[in-house]
C-alpha positions as CSV (number, residue, x, y, z in Angstrom):
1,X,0.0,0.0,0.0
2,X,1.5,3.0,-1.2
3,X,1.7,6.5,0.9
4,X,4.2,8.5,-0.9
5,X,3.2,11.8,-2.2
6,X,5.7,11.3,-5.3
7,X,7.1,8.8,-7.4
8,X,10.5,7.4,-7.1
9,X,12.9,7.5,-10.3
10,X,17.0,6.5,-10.9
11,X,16.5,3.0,-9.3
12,X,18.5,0.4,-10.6
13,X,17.3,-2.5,-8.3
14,X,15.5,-3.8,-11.6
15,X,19.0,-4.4,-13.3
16,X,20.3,-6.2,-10.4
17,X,17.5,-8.7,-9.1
18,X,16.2,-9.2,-13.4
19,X,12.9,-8.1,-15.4
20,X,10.2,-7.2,-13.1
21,X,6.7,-7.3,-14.4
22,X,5.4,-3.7,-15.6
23,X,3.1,-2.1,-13.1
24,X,-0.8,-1.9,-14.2
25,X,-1.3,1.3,-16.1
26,X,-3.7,3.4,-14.4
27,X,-7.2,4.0,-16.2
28,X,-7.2,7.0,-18.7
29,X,-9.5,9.2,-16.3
30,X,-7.3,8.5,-13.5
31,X,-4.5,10.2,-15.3
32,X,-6.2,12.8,-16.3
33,X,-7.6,13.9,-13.1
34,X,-5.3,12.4,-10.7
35,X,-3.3,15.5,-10.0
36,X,-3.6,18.4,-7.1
37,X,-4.9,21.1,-9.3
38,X,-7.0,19.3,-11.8
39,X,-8.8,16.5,-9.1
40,X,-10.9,19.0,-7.2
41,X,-12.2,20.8,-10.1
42,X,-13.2,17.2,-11.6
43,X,-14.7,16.6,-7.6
44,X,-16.5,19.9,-7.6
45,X,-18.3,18.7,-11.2
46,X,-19.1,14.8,-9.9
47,X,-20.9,16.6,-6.6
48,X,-23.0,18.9,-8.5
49,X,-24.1,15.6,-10.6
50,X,-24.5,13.8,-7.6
51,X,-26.1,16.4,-5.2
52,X,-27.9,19.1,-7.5
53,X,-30.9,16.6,-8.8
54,X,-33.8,16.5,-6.5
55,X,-32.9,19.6,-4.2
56,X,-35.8,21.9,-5.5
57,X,-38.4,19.1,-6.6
58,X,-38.0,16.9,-3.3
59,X,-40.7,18.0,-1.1
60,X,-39.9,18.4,2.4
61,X,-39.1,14.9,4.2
62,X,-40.7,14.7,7.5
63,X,-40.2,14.9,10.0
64,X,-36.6,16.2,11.1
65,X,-36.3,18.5,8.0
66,X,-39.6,20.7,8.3
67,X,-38.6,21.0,11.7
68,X,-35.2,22.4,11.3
69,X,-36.4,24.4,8.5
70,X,-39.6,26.0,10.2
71,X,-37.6,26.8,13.3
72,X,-35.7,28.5,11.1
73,X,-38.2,30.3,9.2
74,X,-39.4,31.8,12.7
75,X,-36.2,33.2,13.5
76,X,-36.4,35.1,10.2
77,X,-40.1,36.0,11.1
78,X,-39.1,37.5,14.5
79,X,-35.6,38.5,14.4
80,X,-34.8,36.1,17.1
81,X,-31.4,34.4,16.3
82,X,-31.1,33.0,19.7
83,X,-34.2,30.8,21.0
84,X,-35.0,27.6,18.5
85,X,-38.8,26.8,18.7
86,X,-41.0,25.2,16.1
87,X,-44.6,27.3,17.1
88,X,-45.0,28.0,20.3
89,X,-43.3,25.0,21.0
90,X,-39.1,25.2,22.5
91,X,-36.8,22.7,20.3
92,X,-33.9,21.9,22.5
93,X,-32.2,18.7,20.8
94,X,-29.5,20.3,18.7
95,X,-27.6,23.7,18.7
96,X,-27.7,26.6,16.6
97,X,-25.1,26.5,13.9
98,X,-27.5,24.8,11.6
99,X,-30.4,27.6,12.3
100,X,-27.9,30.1,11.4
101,X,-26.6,29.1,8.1
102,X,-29.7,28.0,7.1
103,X,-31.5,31.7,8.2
104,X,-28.0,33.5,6.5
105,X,-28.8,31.1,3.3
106,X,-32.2,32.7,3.2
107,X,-31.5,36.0,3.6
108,X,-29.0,36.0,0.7
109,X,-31.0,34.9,-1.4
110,X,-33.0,38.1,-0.4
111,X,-36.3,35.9,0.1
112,X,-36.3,35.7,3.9
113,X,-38.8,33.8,5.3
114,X,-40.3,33.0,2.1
115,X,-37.4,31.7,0.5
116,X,-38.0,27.9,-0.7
117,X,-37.1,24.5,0.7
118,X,-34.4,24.1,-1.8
119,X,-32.8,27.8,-0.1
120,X,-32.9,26.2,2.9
121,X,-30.8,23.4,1.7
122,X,-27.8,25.0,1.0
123,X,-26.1,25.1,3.8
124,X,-26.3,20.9,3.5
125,X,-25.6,20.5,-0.5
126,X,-22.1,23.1,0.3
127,X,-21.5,21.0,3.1
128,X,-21.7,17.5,1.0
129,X,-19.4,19.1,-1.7
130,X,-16.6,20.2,1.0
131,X,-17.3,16.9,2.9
132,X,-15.8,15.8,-0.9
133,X,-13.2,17.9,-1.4
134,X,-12.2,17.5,2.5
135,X,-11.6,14.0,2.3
136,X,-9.3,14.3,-1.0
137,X,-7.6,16.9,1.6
138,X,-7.3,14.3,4.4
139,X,-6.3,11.6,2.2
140,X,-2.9,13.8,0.4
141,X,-1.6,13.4,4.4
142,X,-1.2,9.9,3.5
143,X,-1.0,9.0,-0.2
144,X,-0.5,10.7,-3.9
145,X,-3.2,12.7,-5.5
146,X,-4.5,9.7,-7.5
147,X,-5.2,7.5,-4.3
148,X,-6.8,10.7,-2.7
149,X,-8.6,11.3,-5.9
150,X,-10.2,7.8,-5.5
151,X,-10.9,7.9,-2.1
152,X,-12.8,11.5,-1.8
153,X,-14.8,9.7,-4.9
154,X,-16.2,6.8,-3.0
155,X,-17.6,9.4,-0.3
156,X,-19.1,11.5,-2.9
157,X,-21.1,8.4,-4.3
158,X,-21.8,7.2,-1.0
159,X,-25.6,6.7,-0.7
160,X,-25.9,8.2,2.6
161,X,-24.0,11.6,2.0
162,X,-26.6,12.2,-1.2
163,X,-29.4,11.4,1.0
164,X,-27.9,13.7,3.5
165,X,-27.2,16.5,0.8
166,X,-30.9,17.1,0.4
167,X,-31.8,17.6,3.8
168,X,-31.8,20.9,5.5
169,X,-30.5,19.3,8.5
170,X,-27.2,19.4,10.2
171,X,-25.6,15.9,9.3
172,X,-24.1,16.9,5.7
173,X,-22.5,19.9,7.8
174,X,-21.3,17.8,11.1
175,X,-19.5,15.6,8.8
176,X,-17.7,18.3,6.7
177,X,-16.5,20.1,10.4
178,X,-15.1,16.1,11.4
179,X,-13.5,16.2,8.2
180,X,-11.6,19.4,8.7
181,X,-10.7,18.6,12.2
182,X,-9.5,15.3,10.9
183,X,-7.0,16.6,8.6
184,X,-5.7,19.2,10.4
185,X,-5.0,15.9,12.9
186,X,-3.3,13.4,10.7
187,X,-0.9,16.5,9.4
188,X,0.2,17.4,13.2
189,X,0.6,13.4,14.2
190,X,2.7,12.8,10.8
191,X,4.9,14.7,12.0
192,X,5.8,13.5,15.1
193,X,7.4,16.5,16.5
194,X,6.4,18.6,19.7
195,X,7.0,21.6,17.6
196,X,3.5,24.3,17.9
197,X,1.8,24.1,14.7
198,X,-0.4,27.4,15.0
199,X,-2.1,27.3,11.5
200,X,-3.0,23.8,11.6
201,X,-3.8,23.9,15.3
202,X,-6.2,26.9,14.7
203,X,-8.0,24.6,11.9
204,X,-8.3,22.0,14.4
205,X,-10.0,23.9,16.9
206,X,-12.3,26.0,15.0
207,X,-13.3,22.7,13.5
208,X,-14.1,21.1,16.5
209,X,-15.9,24.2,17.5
210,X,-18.2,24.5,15.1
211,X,-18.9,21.1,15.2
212,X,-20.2,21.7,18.1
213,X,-22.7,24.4,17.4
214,X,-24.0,22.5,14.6
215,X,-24.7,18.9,16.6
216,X,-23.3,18.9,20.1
217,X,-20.8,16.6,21.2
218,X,-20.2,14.3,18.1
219,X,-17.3,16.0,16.5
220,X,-15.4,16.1,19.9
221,X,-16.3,12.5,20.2
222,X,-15.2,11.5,17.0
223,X,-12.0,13.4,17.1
224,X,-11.3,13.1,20.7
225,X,-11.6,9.1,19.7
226,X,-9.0,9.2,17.1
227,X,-6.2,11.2,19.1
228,X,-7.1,9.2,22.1
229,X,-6.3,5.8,19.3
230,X,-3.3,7.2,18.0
231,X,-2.0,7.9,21.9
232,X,-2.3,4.5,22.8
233,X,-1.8,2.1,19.1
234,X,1.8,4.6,19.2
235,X,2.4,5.1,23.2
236,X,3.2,8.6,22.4
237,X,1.2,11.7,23.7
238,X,3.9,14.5,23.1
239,X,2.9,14.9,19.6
240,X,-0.4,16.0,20.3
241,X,1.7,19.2,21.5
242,X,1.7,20.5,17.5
243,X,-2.2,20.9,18.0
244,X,-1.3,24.2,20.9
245,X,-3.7,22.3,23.2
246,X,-3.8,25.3,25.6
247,X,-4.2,27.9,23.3
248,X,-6.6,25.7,21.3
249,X,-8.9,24.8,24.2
250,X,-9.2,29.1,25.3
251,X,-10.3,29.7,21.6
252,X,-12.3,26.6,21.5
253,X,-14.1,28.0,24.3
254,X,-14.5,31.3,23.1
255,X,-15.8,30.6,20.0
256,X,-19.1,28.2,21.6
257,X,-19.6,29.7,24.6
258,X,-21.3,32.6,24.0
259,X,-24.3,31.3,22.4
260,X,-24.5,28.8,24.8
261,X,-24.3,30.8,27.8
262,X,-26.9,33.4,25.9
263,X,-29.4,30.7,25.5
264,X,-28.8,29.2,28.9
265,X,-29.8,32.6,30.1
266,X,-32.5,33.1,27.9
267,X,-34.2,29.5,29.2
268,X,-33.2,29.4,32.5
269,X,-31.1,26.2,31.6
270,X,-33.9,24.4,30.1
271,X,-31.8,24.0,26.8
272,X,-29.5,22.1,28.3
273,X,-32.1,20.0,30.4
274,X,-33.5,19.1,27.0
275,X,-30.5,18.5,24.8
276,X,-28.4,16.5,27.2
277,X,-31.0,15.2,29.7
278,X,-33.8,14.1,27.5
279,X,-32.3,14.0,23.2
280,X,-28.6,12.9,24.3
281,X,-29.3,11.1,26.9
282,X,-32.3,9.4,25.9
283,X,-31.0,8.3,22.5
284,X,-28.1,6.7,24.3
285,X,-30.4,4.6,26.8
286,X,-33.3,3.9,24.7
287,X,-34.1,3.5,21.1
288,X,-36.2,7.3,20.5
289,X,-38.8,7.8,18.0
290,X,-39.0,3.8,17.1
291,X,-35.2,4.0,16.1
292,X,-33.8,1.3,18.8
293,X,-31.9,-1.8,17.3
294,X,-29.3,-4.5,18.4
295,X,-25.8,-3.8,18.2
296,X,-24.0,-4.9,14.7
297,X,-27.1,-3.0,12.7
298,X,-24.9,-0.4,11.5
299,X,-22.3,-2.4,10.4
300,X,-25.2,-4.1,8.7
301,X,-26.4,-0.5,7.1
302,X,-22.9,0.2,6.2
303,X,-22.4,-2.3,3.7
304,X,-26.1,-0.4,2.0
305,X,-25.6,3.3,2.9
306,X,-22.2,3.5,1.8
307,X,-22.6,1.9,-1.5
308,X,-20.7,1.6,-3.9
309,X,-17.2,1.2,-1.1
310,X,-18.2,-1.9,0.0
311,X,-17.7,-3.5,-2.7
312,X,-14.3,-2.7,-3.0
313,X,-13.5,-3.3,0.5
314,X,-13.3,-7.1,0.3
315,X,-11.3,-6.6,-2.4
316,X,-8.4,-5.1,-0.6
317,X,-9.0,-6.7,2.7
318,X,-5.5,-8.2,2.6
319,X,-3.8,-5.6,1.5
320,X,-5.1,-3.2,4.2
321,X,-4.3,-6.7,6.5
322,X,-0.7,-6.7,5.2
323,X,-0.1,-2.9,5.8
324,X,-2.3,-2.8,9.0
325,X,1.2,-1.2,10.5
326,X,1.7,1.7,8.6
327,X,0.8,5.2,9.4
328,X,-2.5,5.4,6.9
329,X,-4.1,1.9,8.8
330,X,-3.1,3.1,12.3
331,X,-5.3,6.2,11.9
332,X,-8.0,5.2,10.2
333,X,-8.4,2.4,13.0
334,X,-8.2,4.9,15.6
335,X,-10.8,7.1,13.5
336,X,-13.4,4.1,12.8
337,X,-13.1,1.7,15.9
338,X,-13.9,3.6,19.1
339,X,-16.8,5.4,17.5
340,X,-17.8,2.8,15.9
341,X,-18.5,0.8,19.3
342,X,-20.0,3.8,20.6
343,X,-22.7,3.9,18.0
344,X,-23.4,0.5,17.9
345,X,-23.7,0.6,21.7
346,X,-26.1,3.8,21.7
347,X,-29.9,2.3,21.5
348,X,-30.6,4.8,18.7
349,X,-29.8,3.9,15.6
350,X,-30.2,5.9,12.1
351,X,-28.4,5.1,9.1
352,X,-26.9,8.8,8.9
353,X,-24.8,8.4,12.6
354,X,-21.7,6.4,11.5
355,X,-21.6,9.0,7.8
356,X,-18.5,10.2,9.8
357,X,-16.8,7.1,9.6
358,X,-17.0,7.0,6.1
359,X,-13.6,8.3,5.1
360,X,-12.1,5.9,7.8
361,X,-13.1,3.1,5.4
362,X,-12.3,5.0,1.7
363,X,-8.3,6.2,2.7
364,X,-7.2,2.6,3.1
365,X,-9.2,1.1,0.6
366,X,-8.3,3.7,-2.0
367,X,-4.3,3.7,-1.1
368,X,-4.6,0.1,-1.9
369,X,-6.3,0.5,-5.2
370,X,-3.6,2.4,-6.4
371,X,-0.6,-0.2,-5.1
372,X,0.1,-1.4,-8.2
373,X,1.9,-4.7,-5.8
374,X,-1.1,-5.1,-4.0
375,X,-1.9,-9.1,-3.1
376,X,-4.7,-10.5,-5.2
377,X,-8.3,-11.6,-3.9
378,X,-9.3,-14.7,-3.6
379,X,-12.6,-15.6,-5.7
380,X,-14.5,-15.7,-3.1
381,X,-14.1,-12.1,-2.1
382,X,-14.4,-11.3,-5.3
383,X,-17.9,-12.4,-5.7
384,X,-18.9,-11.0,-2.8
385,X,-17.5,-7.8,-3.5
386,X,-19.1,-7.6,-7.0
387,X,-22.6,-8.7,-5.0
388,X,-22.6,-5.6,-3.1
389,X,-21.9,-3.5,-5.6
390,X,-24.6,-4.8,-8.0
391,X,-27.4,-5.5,-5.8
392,X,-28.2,-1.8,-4.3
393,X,-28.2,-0.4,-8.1
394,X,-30.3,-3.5,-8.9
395,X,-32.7,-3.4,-6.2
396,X,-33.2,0.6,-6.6
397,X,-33.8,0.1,-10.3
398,X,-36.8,-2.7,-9.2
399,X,-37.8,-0.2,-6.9
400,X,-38.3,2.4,-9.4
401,X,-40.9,0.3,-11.0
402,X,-42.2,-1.6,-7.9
403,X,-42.7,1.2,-5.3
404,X,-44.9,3.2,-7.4
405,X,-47.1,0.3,-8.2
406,X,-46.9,-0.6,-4.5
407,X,-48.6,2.9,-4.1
408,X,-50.6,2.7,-6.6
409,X,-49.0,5.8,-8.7
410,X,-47.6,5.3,-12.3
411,X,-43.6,5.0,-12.3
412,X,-41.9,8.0,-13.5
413,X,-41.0,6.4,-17.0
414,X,-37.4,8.6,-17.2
415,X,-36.7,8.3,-14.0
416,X,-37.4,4.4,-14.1
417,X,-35.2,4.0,-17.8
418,X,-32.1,5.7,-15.8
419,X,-32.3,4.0,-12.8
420,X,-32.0,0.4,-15.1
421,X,-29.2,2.2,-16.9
422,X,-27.6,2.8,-13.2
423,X,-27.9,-0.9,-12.5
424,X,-26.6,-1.8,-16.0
425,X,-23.1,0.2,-14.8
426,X,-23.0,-1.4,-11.5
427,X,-22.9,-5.1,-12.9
428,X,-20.4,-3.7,-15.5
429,X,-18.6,-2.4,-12.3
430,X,-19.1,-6.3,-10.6
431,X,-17.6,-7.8,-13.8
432,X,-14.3,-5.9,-13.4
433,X,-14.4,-6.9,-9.5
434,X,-15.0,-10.4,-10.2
435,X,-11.9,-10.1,-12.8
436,X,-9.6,-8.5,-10.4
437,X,-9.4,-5.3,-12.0
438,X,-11.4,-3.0,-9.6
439,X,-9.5,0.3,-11.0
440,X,-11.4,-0.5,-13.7
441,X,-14.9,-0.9,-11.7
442,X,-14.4,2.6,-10.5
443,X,-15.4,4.7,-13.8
444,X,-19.2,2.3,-13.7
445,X,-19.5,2.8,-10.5
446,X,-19.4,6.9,-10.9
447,X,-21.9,6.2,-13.5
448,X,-24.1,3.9,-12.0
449,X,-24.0,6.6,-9.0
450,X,-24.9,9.4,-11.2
451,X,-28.2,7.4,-12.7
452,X,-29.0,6.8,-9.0
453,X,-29.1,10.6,-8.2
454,X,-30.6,11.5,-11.4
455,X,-33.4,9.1,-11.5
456,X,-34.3,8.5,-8.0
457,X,-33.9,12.3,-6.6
458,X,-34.7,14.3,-9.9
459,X,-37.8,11.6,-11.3
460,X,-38.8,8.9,-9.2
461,X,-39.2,10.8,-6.2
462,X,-40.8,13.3,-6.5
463,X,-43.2,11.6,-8.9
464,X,-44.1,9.0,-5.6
465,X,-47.2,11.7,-4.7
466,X,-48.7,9.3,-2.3
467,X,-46.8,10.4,0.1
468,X,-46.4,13.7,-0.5
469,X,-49.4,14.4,1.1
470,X,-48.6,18.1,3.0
471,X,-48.0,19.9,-0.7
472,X,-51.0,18.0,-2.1
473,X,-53.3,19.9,1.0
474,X,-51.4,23.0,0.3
475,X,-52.5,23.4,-3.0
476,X,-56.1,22.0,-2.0
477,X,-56.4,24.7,0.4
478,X,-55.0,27.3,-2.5
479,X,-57.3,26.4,-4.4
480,X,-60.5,26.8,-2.4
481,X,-62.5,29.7,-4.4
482,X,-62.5,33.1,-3.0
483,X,-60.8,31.9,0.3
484,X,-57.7,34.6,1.0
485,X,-56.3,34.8,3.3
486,X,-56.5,31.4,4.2
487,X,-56.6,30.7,8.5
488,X,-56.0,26.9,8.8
489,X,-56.4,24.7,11.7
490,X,-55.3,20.6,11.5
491,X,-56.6,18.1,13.5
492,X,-55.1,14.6,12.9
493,X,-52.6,15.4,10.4
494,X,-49.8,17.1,12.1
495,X,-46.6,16.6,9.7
496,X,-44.0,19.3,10.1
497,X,-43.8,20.0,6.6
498,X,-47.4,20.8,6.5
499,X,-46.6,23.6,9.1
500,X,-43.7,24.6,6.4
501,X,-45.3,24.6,3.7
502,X,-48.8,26.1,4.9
503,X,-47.4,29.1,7.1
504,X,-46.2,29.8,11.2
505,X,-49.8,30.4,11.6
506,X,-51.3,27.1,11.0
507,X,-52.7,25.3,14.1
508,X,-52.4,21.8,15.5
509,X,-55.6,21.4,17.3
510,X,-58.0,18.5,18.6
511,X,-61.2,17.3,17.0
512,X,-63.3,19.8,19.1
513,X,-61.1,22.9,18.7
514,X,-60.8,22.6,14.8
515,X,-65.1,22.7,15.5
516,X,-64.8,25.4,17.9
517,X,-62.7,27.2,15.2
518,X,-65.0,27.1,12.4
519,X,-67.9,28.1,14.5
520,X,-65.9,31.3,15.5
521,X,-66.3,30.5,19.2
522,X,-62.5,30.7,19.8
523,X,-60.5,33.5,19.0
524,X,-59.9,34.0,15.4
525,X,-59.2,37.2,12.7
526,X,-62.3,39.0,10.9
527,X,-60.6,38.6,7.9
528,X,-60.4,35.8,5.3
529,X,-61.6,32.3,5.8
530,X,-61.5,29.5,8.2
531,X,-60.3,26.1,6.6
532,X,-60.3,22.8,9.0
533,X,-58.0,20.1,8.0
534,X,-59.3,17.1,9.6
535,X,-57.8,13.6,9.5
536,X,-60.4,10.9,8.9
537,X,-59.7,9.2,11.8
538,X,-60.9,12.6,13.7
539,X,-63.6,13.0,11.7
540,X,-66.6,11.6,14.1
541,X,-65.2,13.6,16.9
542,X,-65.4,16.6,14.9
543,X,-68.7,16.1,13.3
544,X,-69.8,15.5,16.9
545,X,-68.4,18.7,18.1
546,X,-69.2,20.9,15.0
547,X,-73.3,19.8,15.9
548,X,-72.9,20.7,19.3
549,X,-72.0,24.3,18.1
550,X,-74.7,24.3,15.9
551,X,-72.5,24.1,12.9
552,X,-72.9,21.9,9.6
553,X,-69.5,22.1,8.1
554,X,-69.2,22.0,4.2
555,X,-66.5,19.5,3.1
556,X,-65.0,21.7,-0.1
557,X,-61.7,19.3,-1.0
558,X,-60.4,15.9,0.6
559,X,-56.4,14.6,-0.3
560,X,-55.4,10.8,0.3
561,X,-52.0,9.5,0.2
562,X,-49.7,7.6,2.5
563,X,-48.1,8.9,5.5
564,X,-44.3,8.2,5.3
565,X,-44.2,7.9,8.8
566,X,-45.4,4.8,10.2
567,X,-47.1,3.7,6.8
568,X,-50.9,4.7,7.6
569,X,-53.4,5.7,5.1
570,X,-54.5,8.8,4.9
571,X,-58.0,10.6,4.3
572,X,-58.4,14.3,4.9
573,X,-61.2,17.0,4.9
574,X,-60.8,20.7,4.3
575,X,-63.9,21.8,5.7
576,X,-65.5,25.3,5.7
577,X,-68.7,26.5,7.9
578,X,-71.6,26.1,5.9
579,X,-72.1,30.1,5.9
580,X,-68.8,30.6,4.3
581,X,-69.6,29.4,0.7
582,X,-72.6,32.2,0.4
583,X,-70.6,34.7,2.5
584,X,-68.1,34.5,-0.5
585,X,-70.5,34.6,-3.1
């Protein structure tokens, strides 16, 4: 496994020890783009293919992006950049860096409030791209700009990071402040001095720092993790010096605290009582939201979410095995292990947690790629390698056809036709793995990753309307004749990304209240008119209430679908008082 930064030339071992066979010539792309000045331009271009489809036809994914993106939407509305609440209601579970970038995203734009979901995605589609161009940084600590080339490509196809690209939350983000931690890191442990290292040591803690306002203690985990690794795999600690610990930890402090001590004043502590005592704390003891599983399930997801890597992995398994000594192994052990355990011992699991292990897994397996002496893979591997990279891109082109007929929508016919092209690549890609020759898989793979993007984000998606259900009511509502302003209560459908979508103003309310509401016994605005959004399943219990106040509501509009969370059918009313309909004409 090769680390070196440059290639060697003048060595005349070759005429002493006889004819050596002629290294594998590198694939024509790799030659191309495999340098430091031409590799991140070709890594800006593959992340806009891979990230840019989807971002302003996906409608909002409930439920953690509405609410990031509606608790930012009321900061714009009221000018308050310090308390996070969706409504009326306080949202304690992460910090504020997100909010921030997201709100600063939307006032550039010169929108505001009103800017659209894909504005408010930004801040996660820059953050995929530099999580990109990051790694290729990370890995040129360790190996020539052709293995780094090939590494920060196998986190830019990686299914979770796309997923994670197109969703105004803080995960896209976390990772690319890990990333910039992490190679500020490997350069002050490479060099194994105690000199101060100030501009590398500044990187290192303003990484860590804003990692910290974006999601709390997972970048000082993750880091923390991989010095406290390299400490003990090496049995040094003065090298850790280079980072200006002291200095690092003051401007560490200085750069988190004054949010934190503004909102702690601003609750009373309650922040804190809810991020740590109840999101933190609870995730780590019990499975929140319906998201507990066993340990081992996310080495399980990995081998899915960071298709098309794992495929290549069993491929260089002895290679990484042979070199497990060398610098490049050593950290990425340190980097992957311990937070790895953590993760699978935490009771919640998601798919997206271990993203920041990624790289962990793509710097080994890409400086072995480009060893032109690497060992060969048994056939065994081999199949099994080429299995994992053809069955995701062959189960997603299925899935294009299958999951709209499951829902009982038509298939998006372009989006279906690219996704079978995607899956056509990825067994191309499997042939060259089961031949030995997984340079040569990497080009299909790219390709097979761009179909994915393009088909499933930019077609298939957002053609699935069953469950998009919230921009279906929307437009319902819009469309109710003579009825603006709209003033909208919901009773039984109480998705985020309805309250997004519809406006601050919309209210979640019980069976009775949406009655009281539309009868005008509660207090309401002259102006406009009164829409009730009730669930089927609440429907009785209104009626009920509605006849107690004397009121025959008018059903105007109903929208079914499926609710993406938890998989229920849905049947909803927009209901008007009966006087309405003449008031207006």
């Amino acid at each position: 496994m090769t680390t070196e930064t440059s290639d060697t030339s003048g060595d005349n071992s070759a005429e002493q020890s006889g004819p050596v066979a002629p290294a594998p010539m590198r694939p024509l792309w790799l030659r191309l783009f495999g340098h430091d000045l031409s590799a991140p331009l070709f890594l800006l271009l593959v992340s806009l293919f891979l990230f840019v489809p989807g971002q302003w036809t996906v409608p909002p994914l409930d439920r953690d992006e509405p609410r990031f993106t509606q608790a930012t939407k009321q900061m714009l509305e009221t000018g308050n950049y310090i308390d996070i609440r969706f409504q009326d209601q306080a949202r304690y579970k992460k910090p504020v860096g997100i909010y921030w970038l997201q709100a600063a995203a939307a006032n550039a734009s010169g929108l505001g409030a009103e800017a659209p979901l894909w504005v408010y995605r930004l801040p996660s589609a820059i953050g995929a791209t530099l999580c990109v161009l990051l790694t290729f940084w990370v890995a040129r600590a360790f190996m020539g700009p052709a293995g780094a080339l090939v590494a920060a490509l196998f986190v830019a196809m990686a299914i979770i990071l796309g997923v994670e690209a197109r969703l105004a939350k803080t995960d896209a983000v976390l990772f690319a402040t890990i990333l910039l931690a992490q190679g500020a890191l490997a350069r002050i442990w490479l060099k194994e001095t105690v000199r101060r290292r100030w501009g590398l040591g500044f990187l290192f803690w303003t990484a860590l720092a804003a990692g910290v306002l974006i999601k709390g203690p997972v970048a000082p985990m993750v880091v923390g993790f991989t010095v406290i690794g390299l400490m003990a795999l090496k049995r040094q600690v003065a090298w850790f010096k280079g980072a200006v610990p002291l200095f690092g930890v003051l401007w560490f402090i200085l750069l988190v605290s004054p949010w934190f001590i503004t909102i702690w004043l601003a609750t009373d502590g309650a922040f804190f009582q809810e991020a740590i005592g109840k999101d933190l704390l609870g995730k780590v003891g019990q499975g929140q939201e319906g998201h507990g599983a066993p340990p081992l399930t996310h080495l399980a997801t990995m081998l899915g979410v960071f298709w098309p890597l794992p495929g290549f992995i069993f491929l260089t398994l002895a290679t990484i095995w042979r070199e497990r000594a060398s610098r490049l192994v050593i950290f990425c052990v340190s980097w992957f292990v311990p937070s790895w355990i953590v993760f699978e011992l935490v009771a919640t699991k998601l798919p997206h947690y271990t993203m920041p292990l990624l790289p962990a897994l793509a710097l080994p397996v890409a400086a072995a790629l480009a060893d032109p002496e690497r060992v060969r893979t048994g056939g065994v591997l081999r199949w099994i390698g080429a299995f994992l990279l053809a069955f995701p891109a062959l189960g997603i082109a299925i899935g294009a056809f299958a999951g709209p007929a499951v829902l009982g929508d038509w298939p998006s016919p372009p989006g279906a036709v690219i996704c079978v092209f995607g899956a056509i690549l990825a067994i191309m890609a499997a042939r060259w793995l089961i031949m030995d020759v997984p340079m040569k898989a990497i080009l299909p793979a790219l390709g097979a990753a761009f179909c994915v993007a393009i088909g499933v984000w930019g077609f298939v998606g957002p053609a699935l309307t069953a469950i998009w259900v919230s921009p279906r009511l929307v437009q319902a509502i819009s469309d109710v004749p003579g009825c603006k302003p709209a003033h909208v209560v919901t009773s039984g459908f109480n998705e985020p990304s309805f309250i997004f979508l519809e406006g601050t103003a919309t209210r979640i309310v019980s069976a009775g209240q949406a009655a009281d509401f539309l009868a005008g016994s509660d207090e309401g605005t002259d102006t406009g008119c009164r829409i009730a959004v009730v669930e089927s399943r609440q429907k009785e219990a209104f009626l009920k209430a509605s006849a107690a106040n004397g009121l025959v509501p008018q059903l105007v509009s109903r929208v079914d679908g499926l609710n993406i969370n938890g998989g229920k059918r849905l049947d909803i009313g927009l209901y008007l008082p009966a006087h309405d309909d003449n008031e207006r004409k």
